[in-house]
Kinemage of the C-alpha trace (Angstrom):
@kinemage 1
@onewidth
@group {chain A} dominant
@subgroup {mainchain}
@vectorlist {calphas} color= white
{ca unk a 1} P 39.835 43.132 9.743
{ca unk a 2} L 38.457 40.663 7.625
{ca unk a 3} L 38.968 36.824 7.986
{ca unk a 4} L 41.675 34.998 5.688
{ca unk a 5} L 39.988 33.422 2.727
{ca unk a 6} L 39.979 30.209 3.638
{ca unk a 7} L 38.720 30.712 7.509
{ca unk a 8} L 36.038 29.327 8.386
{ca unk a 9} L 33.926 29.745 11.729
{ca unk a 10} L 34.811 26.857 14.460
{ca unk a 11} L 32.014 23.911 14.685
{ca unk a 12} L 30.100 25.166 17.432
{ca unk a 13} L 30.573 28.815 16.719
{ca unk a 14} L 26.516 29.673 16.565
{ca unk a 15} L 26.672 28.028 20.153
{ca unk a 16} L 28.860 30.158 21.338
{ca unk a 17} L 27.060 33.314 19.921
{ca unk a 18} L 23.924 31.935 21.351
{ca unk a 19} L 25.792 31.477 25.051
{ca unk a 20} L 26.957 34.958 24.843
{ca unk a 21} L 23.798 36.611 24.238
{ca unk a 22} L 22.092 34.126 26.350
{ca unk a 23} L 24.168 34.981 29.690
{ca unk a 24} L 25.738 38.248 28.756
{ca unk a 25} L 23.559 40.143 26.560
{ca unk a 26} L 25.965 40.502 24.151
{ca unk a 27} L 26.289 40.060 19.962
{ca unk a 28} L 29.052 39.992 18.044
{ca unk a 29} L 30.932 43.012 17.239
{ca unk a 30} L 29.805 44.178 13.161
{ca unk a 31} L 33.286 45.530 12.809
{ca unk a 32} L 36.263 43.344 14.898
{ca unk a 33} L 38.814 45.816 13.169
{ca unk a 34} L 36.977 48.717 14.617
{ca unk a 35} L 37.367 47.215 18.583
{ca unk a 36} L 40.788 46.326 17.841
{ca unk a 37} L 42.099 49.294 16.645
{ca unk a 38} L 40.147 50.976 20.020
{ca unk a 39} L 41.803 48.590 22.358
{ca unk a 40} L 45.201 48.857 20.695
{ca unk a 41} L 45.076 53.068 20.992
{ca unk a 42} L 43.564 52.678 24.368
{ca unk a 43} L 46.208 49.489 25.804
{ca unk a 44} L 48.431 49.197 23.034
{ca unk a 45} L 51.306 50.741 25.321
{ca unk a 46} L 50.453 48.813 28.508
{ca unk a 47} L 50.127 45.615 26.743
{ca unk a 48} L 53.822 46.203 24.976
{ca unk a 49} L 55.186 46.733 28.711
{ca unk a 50} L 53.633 43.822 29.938
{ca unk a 51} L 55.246 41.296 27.170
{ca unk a 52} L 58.487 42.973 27.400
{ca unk a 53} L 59.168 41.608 30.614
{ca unk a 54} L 59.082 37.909 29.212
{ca unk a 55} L 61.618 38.619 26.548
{ca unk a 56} L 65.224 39.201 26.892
{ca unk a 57} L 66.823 41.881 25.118
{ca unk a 58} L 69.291 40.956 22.342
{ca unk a 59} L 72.566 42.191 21.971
């Protein structure tokens, strides 16, 4: 997964990096893709059930 072209971190992004590691041990993922494609084999199913209950179906 790599960011659109013209995307560009938010403001205060390095802040929030710093918070994270600062009060959860934790860095950035190297690879988002990588995580996402995890948690979509691993939840990808429960997380479909879960927003087909706030659509209708269509005829």
């Amino acid at each position: 997964m790599k960011p659109a072209p013209d995307d560009a971190p938010s403001p205060r992004h390095g802040e929030y990096v710093a918070w994270l590691h600062d009060t959860l041990g934790l860095t950035p993922a190297d690879n988002p893709g990588d995580l996402l494609a995890l948690a979509r084999r691993e939840f990808g199913a429960q997380l479909e059930s879960w927003v087909d209950r706030f659509y209708e179906e269509e005829d």
